[in-house]
C-alpha beads as a LAMMPS data file, in Angstrom:
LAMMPS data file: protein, C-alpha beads

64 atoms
63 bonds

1 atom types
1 bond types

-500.0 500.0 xlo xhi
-500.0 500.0 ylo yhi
-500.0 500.0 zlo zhi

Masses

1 110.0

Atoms # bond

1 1 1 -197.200 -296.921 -392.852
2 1 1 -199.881 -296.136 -395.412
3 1 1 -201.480 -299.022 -396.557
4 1 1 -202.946 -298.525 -400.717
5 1 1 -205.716 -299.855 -402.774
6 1 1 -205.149 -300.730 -406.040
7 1 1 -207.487 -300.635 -409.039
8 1 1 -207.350 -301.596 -412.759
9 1 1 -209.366 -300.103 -415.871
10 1 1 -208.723 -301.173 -419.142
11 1 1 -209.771 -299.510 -422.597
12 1 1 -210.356 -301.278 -425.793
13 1 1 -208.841 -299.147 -428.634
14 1 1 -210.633 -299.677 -432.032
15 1 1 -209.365 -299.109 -435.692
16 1 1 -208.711 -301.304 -438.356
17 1 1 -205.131 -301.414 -436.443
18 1 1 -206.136 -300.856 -433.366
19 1 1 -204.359 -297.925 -431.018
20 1 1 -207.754 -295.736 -431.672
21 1 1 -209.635 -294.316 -428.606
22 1 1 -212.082 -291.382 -427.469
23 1 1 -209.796 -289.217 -426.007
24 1 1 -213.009 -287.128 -424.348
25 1 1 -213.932 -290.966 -422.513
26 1 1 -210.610 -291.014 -421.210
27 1 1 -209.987 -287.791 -419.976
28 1 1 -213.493 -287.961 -418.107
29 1 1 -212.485 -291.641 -416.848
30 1 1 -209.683 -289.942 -415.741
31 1 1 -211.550 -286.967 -413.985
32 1 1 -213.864 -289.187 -412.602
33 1 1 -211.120 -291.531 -411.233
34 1 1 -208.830 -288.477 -409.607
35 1 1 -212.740 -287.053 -407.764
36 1 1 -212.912 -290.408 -406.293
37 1 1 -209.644 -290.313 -404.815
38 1 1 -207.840 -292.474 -407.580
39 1 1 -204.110 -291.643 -408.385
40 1 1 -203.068 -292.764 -411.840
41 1 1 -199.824 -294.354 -411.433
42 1 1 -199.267 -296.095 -414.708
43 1 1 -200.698 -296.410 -418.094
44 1 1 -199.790 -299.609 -419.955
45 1 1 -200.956 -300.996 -423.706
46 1 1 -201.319 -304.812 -424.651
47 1 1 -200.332 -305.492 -427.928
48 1 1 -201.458 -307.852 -430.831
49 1 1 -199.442 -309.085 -433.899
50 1 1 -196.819 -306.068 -435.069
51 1 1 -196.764 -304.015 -432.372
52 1 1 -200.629 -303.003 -432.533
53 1 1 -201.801 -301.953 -429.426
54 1 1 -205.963 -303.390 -428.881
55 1 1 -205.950 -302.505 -425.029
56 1 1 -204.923 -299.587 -422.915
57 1 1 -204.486 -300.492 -418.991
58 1 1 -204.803 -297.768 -416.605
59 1 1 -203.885 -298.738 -412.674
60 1 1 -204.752 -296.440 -410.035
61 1 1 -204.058 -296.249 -406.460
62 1 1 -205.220 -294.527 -403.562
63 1 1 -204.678 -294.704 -399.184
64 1 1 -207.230 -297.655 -397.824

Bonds

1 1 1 2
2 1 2 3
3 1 3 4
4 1 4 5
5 1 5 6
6 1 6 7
7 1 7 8
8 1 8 9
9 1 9 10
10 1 10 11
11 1 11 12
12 1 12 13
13 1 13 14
14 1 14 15
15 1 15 16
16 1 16 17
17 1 17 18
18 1 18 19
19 1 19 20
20 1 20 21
21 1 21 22
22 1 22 23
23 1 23 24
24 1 24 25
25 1 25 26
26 1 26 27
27 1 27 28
28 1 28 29
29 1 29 30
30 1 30 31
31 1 31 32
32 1 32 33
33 1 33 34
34 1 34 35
35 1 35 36
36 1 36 37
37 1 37 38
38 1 38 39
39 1 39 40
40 1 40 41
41 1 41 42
42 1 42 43
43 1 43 44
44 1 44 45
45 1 45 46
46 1 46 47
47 1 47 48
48 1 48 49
49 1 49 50
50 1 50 51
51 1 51 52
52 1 52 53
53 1 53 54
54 1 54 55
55 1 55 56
56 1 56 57
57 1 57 58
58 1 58 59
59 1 59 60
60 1 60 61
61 1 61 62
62 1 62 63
63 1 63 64
């Protein structure tokens, strides 16, 4: 049975409503994640008043 590692990265967005972020950081978090032997298994965003979304939650995983 494979037994996984979990890891959690979160993002502040900016904006005057939020839901903003440097897609060129990400994709490079990303990259850097995947070399390391991260899988990206679910992306999720916090949200504020209305629906605006001031955090973006990434959660890896990879085989201990």
């Amino acid at each position: 049975m494979t037994s996984w590692e979990y890891k959690t990265v979160r993002i502040h967005t900016t904006g005057f409503y939020g839901g903003e972020f440097d897609t060129p950081d990400a994709e490079k978090l990303l990259n850097d994640m995947g070399a390391e032997g991260w899988e990206l298994v679910a992306s999720l965003e916090t949200n504020t008043s209305h629906g605006h979304t001031e955090d973006l939650v990434f959660v890896f995983k990879r085989p201990k």
